[in-house]
C-alpha positions in Angstrom: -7.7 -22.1 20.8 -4.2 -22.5 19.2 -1.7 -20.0 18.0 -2.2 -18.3 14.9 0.2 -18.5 12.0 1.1 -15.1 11.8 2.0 -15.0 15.9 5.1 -17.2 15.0 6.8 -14.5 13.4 8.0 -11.1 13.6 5.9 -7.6 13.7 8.5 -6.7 10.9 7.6 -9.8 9.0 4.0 -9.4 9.4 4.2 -6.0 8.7 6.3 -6.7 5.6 3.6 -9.5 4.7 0.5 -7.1 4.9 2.3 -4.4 2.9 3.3 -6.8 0.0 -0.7 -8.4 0.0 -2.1 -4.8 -0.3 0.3 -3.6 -3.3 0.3 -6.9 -5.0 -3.2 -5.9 -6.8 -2.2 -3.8 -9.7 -5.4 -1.2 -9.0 -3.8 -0.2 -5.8 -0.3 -0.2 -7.6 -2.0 2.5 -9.6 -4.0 4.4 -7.5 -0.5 5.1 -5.6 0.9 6.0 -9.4 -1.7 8.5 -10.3 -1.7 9.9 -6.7 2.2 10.0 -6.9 2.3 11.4 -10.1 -0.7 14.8 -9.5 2.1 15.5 -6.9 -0.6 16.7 -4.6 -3.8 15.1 -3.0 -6.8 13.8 -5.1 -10.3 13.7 -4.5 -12.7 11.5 -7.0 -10.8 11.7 -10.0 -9.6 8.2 -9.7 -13.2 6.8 -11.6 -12.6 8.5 -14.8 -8.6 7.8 -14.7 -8.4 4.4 -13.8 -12.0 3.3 -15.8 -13.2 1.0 -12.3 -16.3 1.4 -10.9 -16.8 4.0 -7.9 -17.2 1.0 -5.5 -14.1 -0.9 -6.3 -12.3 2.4 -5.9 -13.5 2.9 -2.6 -12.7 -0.8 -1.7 -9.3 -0.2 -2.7 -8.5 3.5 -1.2 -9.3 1.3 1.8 -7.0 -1.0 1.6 -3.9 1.1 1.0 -5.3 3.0 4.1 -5.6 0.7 6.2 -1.6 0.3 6.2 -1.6 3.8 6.2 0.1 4.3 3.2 -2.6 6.9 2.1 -4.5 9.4 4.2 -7.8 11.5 3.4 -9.8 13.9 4.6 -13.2 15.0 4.3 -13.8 18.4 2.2 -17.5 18.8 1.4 -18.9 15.4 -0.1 -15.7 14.6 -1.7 -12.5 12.9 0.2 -9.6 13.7 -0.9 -6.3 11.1 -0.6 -2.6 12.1 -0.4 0.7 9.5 0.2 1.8 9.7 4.3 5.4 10.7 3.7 5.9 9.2 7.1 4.7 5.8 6.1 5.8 5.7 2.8 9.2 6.2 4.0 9.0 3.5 6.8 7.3 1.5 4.0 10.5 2.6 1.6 13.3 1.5 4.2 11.7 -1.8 4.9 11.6 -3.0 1.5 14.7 -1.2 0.9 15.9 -3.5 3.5 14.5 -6.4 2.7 15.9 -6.5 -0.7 19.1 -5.4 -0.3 19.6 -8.7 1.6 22.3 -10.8 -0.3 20.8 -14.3 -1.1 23.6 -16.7 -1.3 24.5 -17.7 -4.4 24.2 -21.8 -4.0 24.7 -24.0 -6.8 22.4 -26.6 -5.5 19.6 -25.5 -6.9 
């Protein structure tokens, strides 16, 4: 079997990759909002603020922790979410980094 496209590049890259495909849905944008914003963790809330159904939720609390960006834990028959300052941060500097990049300014195009 052959190589896979993403083996061609970089961890960075890839990582860079998966972290822009997880925030580019805007439900995840604001899940991380409303999390952000209660300055503290949440735990099922999210179906009354954001008006989506339970299960789309849930799909979507697992995409953001699968990069790790949020973790939970398990209180009763509620989990609860709250931002990983550790990963956010990584996350942060990387696209901090990544943008800051000067582009050249070419007037070819």
């Amino acid at each position: 079997m052959g190589l896979t496209k993403t083996e061609i590049f970089t961890d960075k890259q890839n990582r860079l990759a998966i972290v822009f495909k997880v925030l580019g849905h805007p439900a995840r944008i604001a899940i991380l909002q409303h999390i952000i914003n209660q300055k503290a963790c949440i735990c099922n809330d999210l179906v009354e603020e954001l008006g989506l159904a339970q299960a789309t939720i849930s799909q979507h609390l697992k995409e953001l922790k699968n990069i790790g960006i949020i973790k939970g834990s398990i209180e009763g028959k509620s989990v609860c979410y709250c931002i990983d300052d550790k990963v956010w941060g990584t996350i942060q500097d990387e696209l901090i980094l990544f943008f800051t990049h000067n582009a050249p300014s070419n007037s070819c195009c």
